[in-house]
C-alpha positions in Angstrom: 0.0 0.0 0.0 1.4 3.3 -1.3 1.1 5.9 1.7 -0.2 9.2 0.5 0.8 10.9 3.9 4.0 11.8 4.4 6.3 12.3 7.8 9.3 14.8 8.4 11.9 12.0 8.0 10.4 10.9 4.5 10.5 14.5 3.5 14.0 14.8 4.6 15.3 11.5 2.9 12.9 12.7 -0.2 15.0 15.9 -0.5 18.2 13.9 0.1 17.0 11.6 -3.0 16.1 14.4 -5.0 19.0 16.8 -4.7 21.4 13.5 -5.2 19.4 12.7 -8.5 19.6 16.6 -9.4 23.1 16.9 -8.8 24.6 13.5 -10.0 22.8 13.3 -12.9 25.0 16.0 -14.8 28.4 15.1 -13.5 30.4 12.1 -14.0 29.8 10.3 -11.1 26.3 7.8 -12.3 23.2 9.2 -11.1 21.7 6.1 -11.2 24.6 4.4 -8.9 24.5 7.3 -6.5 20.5 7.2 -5.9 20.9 3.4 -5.7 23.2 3.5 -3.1 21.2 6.7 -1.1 17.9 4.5 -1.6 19.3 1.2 -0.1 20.5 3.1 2.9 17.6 5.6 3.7 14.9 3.6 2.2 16.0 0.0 3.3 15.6 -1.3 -0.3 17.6 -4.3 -1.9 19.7 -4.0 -5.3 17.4 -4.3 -8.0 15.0 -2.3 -6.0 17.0 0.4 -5.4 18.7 0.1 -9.1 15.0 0.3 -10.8 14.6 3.0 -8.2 17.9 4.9 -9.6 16.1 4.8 -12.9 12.9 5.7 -12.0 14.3 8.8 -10.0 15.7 10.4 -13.8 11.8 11.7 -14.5 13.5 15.1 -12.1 15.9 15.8 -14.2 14.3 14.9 -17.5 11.4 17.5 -16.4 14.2 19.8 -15.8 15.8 19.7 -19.5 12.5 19.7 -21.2 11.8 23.1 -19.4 15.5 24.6 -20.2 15.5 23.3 -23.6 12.3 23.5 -24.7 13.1 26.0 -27.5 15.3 23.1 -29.7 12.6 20.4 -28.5 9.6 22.5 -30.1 12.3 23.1 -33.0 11.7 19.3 -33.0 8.1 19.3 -32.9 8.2 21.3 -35.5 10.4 19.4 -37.8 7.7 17.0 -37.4 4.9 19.2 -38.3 6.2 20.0 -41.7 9.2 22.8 -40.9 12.0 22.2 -43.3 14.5 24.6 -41.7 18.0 23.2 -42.4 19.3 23.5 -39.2 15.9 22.1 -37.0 16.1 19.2 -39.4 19.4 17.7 -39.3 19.3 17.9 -35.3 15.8 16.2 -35.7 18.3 13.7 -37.4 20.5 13.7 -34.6 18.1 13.4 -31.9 16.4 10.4 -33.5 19.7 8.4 -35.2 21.4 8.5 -31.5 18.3 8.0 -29.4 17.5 4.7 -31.9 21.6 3.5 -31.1 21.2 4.5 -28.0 18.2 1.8 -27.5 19.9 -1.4 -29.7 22.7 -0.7 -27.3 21.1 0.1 -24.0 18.1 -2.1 -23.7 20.2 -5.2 -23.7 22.2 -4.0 -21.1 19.7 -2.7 -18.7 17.6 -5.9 -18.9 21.3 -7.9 -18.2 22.2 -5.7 -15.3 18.4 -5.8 -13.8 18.6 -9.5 -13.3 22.2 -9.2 -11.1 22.6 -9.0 -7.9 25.4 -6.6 -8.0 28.1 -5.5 -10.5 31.1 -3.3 -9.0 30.9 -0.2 -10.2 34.0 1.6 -9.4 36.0 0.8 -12.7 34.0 2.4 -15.5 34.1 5.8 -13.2 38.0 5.5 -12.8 37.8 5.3 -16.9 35.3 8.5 -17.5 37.4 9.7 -14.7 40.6 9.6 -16.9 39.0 10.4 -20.1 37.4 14.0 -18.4 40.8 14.9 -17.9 42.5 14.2 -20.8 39.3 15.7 -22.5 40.4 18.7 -20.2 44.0 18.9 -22.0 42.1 18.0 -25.0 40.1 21.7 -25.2 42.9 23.1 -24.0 45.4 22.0 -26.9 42.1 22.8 -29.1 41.3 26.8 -27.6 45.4 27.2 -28.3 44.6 26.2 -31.8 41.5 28.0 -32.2 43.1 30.9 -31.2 46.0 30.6 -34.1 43.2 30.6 -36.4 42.3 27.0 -36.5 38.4 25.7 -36.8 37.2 23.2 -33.7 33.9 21.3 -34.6 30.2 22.2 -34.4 27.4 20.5 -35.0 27.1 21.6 -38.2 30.2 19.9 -39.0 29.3 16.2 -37.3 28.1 13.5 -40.2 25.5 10.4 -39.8 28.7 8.7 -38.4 28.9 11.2 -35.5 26.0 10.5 -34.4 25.8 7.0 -34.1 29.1 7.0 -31.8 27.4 9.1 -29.9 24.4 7.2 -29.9 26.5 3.9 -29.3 27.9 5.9 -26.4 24.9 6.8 -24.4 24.2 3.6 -24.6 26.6 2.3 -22.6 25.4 4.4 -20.0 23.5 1.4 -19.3 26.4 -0.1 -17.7 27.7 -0.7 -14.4 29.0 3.1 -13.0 28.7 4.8 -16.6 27.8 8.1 -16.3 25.6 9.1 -19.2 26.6 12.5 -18.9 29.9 11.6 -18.6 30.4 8.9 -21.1 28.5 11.1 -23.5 30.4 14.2 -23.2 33.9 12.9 -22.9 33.3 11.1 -26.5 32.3 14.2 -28.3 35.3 16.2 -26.9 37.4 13.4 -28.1 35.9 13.8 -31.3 37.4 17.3 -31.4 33.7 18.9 -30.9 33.5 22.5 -29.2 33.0 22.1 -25.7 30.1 24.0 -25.0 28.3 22.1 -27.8 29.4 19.0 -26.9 27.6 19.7 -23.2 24.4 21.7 -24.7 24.0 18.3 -27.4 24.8 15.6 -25.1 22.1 17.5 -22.3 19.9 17.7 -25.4 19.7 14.1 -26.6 19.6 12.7 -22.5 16.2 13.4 -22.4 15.1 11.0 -25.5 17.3 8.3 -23.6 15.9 9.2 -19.8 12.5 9.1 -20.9 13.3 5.9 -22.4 15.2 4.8 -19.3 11.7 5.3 -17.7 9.5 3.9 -19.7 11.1 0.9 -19.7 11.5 0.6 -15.8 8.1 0.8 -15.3 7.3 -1.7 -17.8 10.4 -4.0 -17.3 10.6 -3.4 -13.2 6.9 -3.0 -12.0 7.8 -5.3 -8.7 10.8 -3.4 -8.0 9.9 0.1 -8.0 6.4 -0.8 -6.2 8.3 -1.3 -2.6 10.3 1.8 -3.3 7.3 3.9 -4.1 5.8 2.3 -0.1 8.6 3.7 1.2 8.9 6.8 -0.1 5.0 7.6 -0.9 3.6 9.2 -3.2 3.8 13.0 -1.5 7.5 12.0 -0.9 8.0 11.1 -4.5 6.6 14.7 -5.7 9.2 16.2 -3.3 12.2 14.4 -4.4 11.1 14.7 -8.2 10.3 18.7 -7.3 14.0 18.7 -5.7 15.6 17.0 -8.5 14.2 19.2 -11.3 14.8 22.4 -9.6 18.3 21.5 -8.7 19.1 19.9 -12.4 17.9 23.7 -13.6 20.8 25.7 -12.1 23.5 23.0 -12.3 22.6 23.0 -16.2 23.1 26.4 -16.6 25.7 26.4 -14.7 27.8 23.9 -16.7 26.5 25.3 -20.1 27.8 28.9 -19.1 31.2 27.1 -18.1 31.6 25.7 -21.3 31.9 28.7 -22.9 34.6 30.0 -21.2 38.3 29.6 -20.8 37.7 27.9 -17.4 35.9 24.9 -18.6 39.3 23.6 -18.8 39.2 23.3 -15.2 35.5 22.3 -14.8 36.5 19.7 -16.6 39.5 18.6 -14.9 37.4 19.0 -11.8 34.7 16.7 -12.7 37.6 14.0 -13.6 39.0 14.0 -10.4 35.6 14.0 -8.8 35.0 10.6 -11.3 37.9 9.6 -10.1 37.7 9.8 -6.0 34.2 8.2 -6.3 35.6 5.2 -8.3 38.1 5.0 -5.5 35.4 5.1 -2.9 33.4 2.3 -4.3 36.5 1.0 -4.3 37.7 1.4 -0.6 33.9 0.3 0.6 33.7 -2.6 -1.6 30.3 -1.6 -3.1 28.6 -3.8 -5.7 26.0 -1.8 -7.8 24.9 -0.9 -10.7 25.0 2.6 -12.1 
């Protein structure tokens, strides 16, 4: 029985959930493995409960980049509708080629790691970890050159090939500790891309794949997202959704302002260290999860 009251200490564990989902979701770090492991300890829930739970939890900050970029998504809309602008139509293109790569890939691997009872997580972090920061010497090599006069990519440079390694890589995500985020964004700076764009179109294309991520927990996981929903309740779900969206809205403008500036360098840096020391705290506590 879903309770639709709700007591201080599931409001205060419903915040906890929700700024952890708001705030993990956009660095490298897993969202999913970081609200798994908040959920099994406050909510007393067991692995593929709280994994399914992890999943579930990405409708906060899925709301929040459907309100920040709702602009390109009714571009998208539109594209549908009839609208032949160039521009609106080949990121129609790269919305839907990645989303569909991100699926073949990701589906598979969600279903696999749903029926484990624990997959260590703190290797695929320690990778995106040192990816970030030799994406970080990456844009700085590539603002030296842009400065000499020499072109860095933008979208309107990427091909149908770009975007199924990009769709290829969010579906990893699905994995163990991958941080969609992460994974996503550290593969288009590799592939040379602008940093800010590489941010603003890995954001973008998140919410096809979160929504997706949803939709098949609740169809896929029914039985495991039932006993965290009795824990939390209903009221406490609103709050930690609520507390996820509004905290996913500053930290994406935040990053996207970052990535058009010199210091980005750093932000990124920062966010590969940060990889980095969680893999090495899973590590250290000997946590099996699934991120």
């Amino acid at each position: 029985m879903i309770a639709l009251q709700i007591t201080a200490a599931q409001i205060i564990n419903s915040i906890i959930i929700g700024l952890v989902q708001g705030i993990s979701e956009w660095l490298p770090i897993s969202s999913k493995t970081q609200v798994l492991v908040t959920a099994t300890y406050l909510l007393n829930l067991s692995f593929q409960q709280a994994y399914s739970f992890g999943l579930f939890m990405e409708i906060g900050s899925t709301l929040a980049a459907i309100i920040y970029f709702r602009k390109d998504l009714l571009a998208l809309i539109g594209v549908v509708l009839g609208n032949r602008d160039s521009h609106n139509v080949e990121l129609f293109k790269y919305v839907f080629v990645a989303t569909v790569c991100t699926g073949i890939i990701g589906a598979p691997l969600y279903l696999f790691a749903d029926n484990v009872k624990g997959i260590p997580v703190w290797l695929p972090m320690l990778i995106i970890g040192l990816v970030l920061i030799g994406d970080a010497l990456l844009i700085r090599h590539a603002r030296m050159k842009q400065k000499m006069g020499e072109n860095v990519r933008k979208f309107s440079n990427l091909s149908l090939r770009d975007y199924i390694i990009i769709g290829i890589a969010q579906g990893i995500a699905a994995l163990p500790g991958v941080s969609r985020s992460g994974i996503t964004t550290s593969t288009m700076l590799l592939m040379k891309i602008e940093a800010d764009e590489a941010f603003r179109l890995s954001f973008l294309v998140g919410i096809f794949a979160s929504i997706a991520a949803f939709s098949l927990t609740l169809i896929a996981s029914k039985s495991n997202i039932a006993p965290a929903l009795a824990a939390i309740g209903i009221p406490g779900l609103l709050v930690a959704i609520a507390a996820a969206t509004i905290t996913s809205l500053f930290l994406i403008d935040f990053l996207l302002k970052v990535a058009k500036k010199s210091s980005i360098v750093y932000l990124t840096a920062a966010l590969g260290i940060i990889a980095i020391a969680s893999s090495m705290l899973y590590l250290w506590l000997g946590v099996a999860a699934v991120g």
